[in-house]
PLY file of the C-alpha trace (Angstrom):
ply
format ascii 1.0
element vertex 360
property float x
property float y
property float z
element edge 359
property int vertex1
property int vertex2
end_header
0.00 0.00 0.00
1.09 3.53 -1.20
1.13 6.52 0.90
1.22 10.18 -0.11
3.37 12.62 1.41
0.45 13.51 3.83
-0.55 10.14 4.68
1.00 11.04 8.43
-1.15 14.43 8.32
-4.20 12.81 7.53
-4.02 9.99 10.48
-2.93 12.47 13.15
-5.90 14.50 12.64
-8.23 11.36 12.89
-8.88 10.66 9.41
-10.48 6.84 8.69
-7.96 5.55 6.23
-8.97 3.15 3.22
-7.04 1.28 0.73
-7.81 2.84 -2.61
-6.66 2.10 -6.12
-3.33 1.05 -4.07
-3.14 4.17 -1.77
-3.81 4.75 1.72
-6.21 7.31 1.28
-8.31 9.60 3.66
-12.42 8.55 2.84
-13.56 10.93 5.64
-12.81 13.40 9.00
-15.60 13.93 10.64
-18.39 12.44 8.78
-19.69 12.49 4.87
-22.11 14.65 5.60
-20.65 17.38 7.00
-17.78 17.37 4.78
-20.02 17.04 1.69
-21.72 20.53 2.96
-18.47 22.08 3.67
-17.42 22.26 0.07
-21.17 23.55 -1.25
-20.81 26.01 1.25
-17.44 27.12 2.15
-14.17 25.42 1.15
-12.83 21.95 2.04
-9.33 20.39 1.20
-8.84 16.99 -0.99
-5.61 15.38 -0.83
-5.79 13.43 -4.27
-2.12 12.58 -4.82
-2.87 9.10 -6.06
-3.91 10.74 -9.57
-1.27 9.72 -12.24
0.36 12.77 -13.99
2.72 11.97 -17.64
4.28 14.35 -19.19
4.44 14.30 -23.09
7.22 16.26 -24.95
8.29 16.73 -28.63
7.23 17.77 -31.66
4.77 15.13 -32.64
3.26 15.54 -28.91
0.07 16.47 -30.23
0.07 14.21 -32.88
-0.17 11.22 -30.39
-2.51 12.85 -28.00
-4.83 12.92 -31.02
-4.53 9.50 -31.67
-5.23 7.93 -28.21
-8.24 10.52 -26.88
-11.80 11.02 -28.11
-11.58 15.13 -28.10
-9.86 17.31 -30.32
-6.64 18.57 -28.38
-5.66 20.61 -31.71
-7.99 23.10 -30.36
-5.99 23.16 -26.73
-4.51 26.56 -26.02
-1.41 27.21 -23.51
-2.65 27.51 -20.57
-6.00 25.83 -21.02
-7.02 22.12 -20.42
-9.57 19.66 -21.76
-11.79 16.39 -20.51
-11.05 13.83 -22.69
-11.08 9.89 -22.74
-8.70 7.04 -23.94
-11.10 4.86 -26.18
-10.18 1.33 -26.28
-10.36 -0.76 -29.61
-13.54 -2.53 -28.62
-15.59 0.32 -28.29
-14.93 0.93 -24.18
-13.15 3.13 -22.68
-9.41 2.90 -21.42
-9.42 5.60 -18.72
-11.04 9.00 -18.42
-8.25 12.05 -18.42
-7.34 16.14 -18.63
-5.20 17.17 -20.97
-3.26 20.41 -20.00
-1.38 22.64 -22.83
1.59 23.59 -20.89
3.74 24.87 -23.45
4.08 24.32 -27.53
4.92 20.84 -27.84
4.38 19.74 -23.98
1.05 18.20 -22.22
0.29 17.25 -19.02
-2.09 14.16 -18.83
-3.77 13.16 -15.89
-5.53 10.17 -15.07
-7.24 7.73 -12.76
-4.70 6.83 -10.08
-6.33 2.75 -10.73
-5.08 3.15 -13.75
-1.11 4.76 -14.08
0.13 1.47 -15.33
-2.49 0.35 -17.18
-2.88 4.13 -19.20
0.81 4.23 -19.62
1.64 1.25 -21.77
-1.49 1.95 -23.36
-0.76 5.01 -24.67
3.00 3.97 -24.80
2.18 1.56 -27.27
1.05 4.12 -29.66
4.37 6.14 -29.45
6.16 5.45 -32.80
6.43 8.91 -32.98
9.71 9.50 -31.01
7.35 11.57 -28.34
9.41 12.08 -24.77
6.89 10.07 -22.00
7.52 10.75 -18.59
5.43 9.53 -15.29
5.92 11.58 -12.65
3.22 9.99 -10.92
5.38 9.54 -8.20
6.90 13.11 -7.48
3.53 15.30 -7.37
1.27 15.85 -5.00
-2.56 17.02 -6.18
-4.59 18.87 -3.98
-8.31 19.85 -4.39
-9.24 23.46 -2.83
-13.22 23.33 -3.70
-16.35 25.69 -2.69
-17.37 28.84 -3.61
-15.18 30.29 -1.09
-12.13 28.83 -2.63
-10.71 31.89 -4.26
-11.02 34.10 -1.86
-9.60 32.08 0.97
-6.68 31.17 -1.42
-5.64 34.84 -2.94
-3.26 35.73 -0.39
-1.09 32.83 -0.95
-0.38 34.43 -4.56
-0.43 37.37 -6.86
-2.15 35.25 -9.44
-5.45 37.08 -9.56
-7.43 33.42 -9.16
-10.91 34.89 -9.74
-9.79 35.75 -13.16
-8.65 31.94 -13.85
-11.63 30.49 -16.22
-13.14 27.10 -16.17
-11.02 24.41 -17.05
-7.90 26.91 -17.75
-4.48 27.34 -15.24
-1.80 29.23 -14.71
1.82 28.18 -13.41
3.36 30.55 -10.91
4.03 31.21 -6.94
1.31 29.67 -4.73
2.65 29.58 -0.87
5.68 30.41 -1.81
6.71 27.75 -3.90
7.37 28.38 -7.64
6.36 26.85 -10.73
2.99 24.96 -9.45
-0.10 24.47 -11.42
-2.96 26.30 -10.33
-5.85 24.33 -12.56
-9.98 25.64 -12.26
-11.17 22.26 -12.59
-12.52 20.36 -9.81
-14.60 17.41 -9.63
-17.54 18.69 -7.38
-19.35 21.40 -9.16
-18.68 24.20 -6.36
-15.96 25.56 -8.07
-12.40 26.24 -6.44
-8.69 25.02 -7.35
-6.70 21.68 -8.34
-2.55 22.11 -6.93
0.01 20.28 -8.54
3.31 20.86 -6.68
6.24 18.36 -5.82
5.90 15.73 -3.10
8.48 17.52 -1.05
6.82 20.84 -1.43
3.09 19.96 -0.39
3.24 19.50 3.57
4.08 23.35 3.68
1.51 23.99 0.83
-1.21 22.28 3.15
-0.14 24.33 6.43
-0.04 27.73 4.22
-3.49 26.63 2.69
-4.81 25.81 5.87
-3.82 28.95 7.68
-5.12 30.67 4.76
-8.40 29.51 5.19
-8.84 29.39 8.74
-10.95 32.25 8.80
-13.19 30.87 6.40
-13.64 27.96 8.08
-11.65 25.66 5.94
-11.67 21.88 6.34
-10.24 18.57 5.04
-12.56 16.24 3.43
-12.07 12.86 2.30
-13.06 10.54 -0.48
-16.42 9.61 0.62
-17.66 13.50 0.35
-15.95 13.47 -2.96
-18.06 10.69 -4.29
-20.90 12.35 -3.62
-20.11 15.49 -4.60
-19.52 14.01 -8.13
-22.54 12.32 -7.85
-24.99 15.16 -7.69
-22.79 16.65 -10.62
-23.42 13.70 -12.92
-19.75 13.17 -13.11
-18.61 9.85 -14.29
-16.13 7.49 -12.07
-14.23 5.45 -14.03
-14.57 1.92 -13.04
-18.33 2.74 -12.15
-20.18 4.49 -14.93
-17.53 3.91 -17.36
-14.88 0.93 -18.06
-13.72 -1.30 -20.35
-16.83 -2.13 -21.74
-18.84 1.32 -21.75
-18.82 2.96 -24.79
-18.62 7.20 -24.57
-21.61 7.73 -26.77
-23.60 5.26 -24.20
-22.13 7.17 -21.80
-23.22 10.90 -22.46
-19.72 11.47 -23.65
-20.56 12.26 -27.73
-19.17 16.02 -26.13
-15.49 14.62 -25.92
-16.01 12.30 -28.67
-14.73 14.54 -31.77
-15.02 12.90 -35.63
-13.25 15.62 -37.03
-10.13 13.56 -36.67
-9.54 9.93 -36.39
-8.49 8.39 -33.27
-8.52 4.71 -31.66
-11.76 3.03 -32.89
-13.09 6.19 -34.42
-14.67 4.64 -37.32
-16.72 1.83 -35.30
-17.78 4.86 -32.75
-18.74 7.00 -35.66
-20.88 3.82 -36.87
-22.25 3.58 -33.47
-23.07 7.07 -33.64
-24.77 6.91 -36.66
-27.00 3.74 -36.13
-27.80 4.91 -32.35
-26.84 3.25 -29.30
-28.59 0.54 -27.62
-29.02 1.53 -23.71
-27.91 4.73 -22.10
-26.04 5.82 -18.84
-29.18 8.55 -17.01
-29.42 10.15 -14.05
-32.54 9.00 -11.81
-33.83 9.53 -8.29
-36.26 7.13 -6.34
-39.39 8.27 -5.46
-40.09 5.48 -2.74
-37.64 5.09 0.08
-34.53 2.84 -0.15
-30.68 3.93 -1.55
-29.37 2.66 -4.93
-26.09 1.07 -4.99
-23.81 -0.12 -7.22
-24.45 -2.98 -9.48
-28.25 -3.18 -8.16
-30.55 -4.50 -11.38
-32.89 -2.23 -12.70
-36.25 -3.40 -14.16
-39.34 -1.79 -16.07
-42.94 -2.31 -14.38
-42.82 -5.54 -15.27
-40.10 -6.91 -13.67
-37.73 -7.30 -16.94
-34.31 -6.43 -16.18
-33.75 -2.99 -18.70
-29.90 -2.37 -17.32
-27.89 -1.54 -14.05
-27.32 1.00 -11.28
-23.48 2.23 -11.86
-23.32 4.66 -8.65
-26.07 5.64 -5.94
-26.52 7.35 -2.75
-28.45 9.51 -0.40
-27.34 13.17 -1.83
-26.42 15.29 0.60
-27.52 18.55 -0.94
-30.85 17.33 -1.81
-31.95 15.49 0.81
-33.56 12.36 -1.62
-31.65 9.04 -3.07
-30.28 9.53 -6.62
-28.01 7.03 -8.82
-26.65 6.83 -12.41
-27.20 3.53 -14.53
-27.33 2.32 -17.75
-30.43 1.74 -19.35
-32.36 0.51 -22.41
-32.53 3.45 -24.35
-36.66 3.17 -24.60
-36.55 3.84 -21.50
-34.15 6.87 -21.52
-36.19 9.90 -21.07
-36.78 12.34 -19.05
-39.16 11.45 -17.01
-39.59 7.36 -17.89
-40.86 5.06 -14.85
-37.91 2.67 -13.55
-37.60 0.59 -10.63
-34.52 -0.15 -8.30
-34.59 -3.78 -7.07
-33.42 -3.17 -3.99
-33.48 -6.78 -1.00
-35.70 -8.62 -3.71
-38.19 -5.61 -4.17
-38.56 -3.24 -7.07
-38.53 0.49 -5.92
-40.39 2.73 -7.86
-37.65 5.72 -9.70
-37.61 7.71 -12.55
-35.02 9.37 -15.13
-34.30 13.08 -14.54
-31.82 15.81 -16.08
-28.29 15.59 -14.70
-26.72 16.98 -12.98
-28.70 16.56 -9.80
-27.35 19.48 -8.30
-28.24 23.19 -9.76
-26.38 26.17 -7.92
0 1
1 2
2 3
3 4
4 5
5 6
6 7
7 8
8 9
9 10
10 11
11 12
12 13
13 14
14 15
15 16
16 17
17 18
18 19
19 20
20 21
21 22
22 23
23 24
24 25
25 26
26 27
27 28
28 29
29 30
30 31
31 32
32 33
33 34
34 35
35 36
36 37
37 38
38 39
39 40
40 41
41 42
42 43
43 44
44 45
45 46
46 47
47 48
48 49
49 50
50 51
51 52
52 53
53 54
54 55
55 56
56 57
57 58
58 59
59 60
60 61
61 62
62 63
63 64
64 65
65 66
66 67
67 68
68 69
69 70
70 71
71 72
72 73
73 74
74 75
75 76
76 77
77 78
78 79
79 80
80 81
81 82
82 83
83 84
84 85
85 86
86 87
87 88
88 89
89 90
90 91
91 92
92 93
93 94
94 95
95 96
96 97
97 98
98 99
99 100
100 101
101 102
102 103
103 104
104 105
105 106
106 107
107 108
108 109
109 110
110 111
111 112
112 113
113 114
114 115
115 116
116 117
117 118
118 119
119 120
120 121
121 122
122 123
123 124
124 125
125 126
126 127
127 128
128 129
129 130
130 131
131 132
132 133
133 134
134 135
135 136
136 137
137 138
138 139
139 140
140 141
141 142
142 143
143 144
144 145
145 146
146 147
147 148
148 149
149 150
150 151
151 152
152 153
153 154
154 155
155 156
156 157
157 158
158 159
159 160
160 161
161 162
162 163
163 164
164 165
165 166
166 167
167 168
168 169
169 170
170 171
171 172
172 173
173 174
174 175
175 176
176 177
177 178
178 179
179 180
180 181
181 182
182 183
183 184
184 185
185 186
186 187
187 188
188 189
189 190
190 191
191 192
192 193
193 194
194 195
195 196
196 197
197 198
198 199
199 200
200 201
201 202
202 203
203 204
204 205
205 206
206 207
207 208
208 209
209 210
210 211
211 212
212 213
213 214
214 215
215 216
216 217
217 218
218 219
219 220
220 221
221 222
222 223
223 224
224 225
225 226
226 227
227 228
228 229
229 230
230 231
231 232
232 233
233 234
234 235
235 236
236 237
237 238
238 239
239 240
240 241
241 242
242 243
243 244
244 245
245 246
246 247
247 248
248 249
249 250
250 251
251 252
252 253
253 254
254 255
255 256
256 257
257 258
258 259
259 260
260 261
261 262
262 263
263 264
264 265
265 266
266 267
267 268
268 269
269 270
270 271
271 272
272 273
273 274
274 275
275 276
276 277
277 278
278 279
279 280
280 281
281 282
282 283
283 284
284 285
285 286
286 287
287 288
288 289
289 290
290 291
291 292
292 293
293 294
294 295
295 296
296 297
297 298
298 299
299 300
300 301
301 302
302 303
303 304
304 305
305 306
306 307
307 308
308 309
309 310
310 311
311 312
312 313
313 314
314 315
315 316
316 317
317 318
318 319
319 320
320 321
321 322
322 323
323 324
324 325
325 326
326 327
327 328
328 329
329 330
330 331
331 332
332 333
333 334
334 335
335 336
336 337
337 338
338 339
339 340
340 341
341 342
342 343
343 344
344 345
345 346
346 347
347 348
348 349
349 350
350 351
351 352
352 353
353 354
354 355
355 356
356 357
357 358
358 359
């Protein structure tokens, strides 16, 4: 098992510890709950160093970033990052990933820490293109500021003027007094806020200078747990639960960051897929009888036929009612459509509503 470098900052303020995609990882502080409402309210701390980070250099850079992910990276600026997704060549998906521009001819791709290895020769094994790979998975720390009182607990820690950092865009500069770390707006729980890469020996005294920061904003750590469901109420996908292997993107919602105007792994079966329409679909759905959906649970029409399966579930936090993602059969897709959760044996009445769950 794996630690980060805050592993021993984590237990000694009482965090519950988990093994996770090889890591010994905080899942929660003082309870999911709170945590969860910390970062729609205020700001909360993630310590997500188990994300893998690779570092692509050379001319033809580009060339084999467009060959291995669904979206169109051509249209990547310096400075500015994009969702994307490693299709596989049976019509799944190899990992979900941002790409960052960080200078002409050098991107930062990060992915799924359950997946470094896996990603790596993956995407290694498209490299006849003489491109410099380098996994420094190892040396960086990632930390997640989030909440809508992210920026302004974070501006004294540098002259970067952060409220004027867009959506899914960064800047590299001072942050605590450390040079050269990334200071991305992308987050993974819809309240907005700050991703920080920095080195592994830099981030114990960026977590003290956050945290003293944000004291007087009541700033807090929060573990995995809150982060699941934070995602959850966003719609976000987790890789290994809404999409794997064996998920297509289109299936998934993911036609957005699947780009035809290039050709890329399996981008003439997906366009084909595309065309003749996909089969079942991954929706958003609440219950509207009591009980929690969970992962893998079977999901049935009135009848009792089995129309697909939950992929992620919980009680939501923020709204106060049981929610879940699945794949379906797309008749039964729509806004709206009657579904039922078998939950201990017994079908519980849902239905299919808009992601994301959560609207600010």
């Amino acid at each position: 098992m794996k630690n980060t470098a805050l592993t021993h900052i984590h237990e000694s303020l009482g965090a519950k510890m988990v093994p996770f995609a090889g890591y010994n990882m905080p899942v929660q502080y003082e309870g999911v709950n709170a945590e969860h409402e910390i970062v729609r309210t205020g700001v909360g701390v993630f310590d997500v160093s188990h994300m893998g980070e690779f570092l692509l250099t050379g001319e033809n850079a580009l060339a084999l970033i467009q060959k291995v992910t669904s979206n169109d990276a051509s249209t990547l600026e310096i400075g500015k990052a994009q969702y994307s997704c490693l299709p596989n060549k049976d019509g799944g998906i190899v990992d979900d990933l941002i790409v960052y521009k960080m200078k002409e001819n050098q991107y930062l791709l990060v992915v799924n820490a359950s997946n470094i290895e896996k990603d790596w020769n993956w995407i290694s094994s498209f490299n006849d293109l003489g491109v410099e790979m380098k996994d420094l998975s190892d040396d960086y720390s990632l930390l997640a500021i989030q909440g809508p009182k992210a920026v302004e607990a974070m501006q004294s820690l540098t002259s970067i003027n952060l409220s004027e950092i867009k959506y899914y865009h960064f800047e590299v500069g001072n942050f605590a007094g450390i040079d050269d770390v990334i200071i991305s707006a992308t987050g993974y729980t819809g309240s907005g806020g700050f991703e920080i890469y920095c080195k592994n020996e830099e981030v114990e005294h960026v977590w003290n200078q956050v945290f003293e920061a944000g004291k007087s904003f009541g700033i807090k750590p929060v573990g995995l747990a809150a982060r699941d469901t934070l995602r959850l109420e966003m719609g976000f996908c987790l890789y290994g639960n809404d999409i794997n292997d064996t998920t297509s993107p289109l299936e998934a919602g993911l036609g957005w960051i699947t780009k035809f105007t290039k050709e890329f792994t399996n981008s003439e079966n997906l366009k084909k897929q595309k065309e003749a329409g996909v089969s079942r679909k991954l929706v958003g759905f609440e219950l509207t009888e009591r009980g929690i959906p969970r992962h893998d649970y079977e999901i049935v029409d009135a009848n009792g036929t089995n129309i697909g399966i939950v992929t992620s579930g919980t009680m939501a936090p923020s709204l106060g009612k049981a929610i879940g993602m699945g794949y379906v059969t797309t008749e039964f897709s729509t806004v709206d459509s009657e579904i039922f959760i078998v939950i201990r044996d017994k079908k519980i009445a849902a239905k299919v509503v808009k992601m994301p769950f959560y609207k600010k």
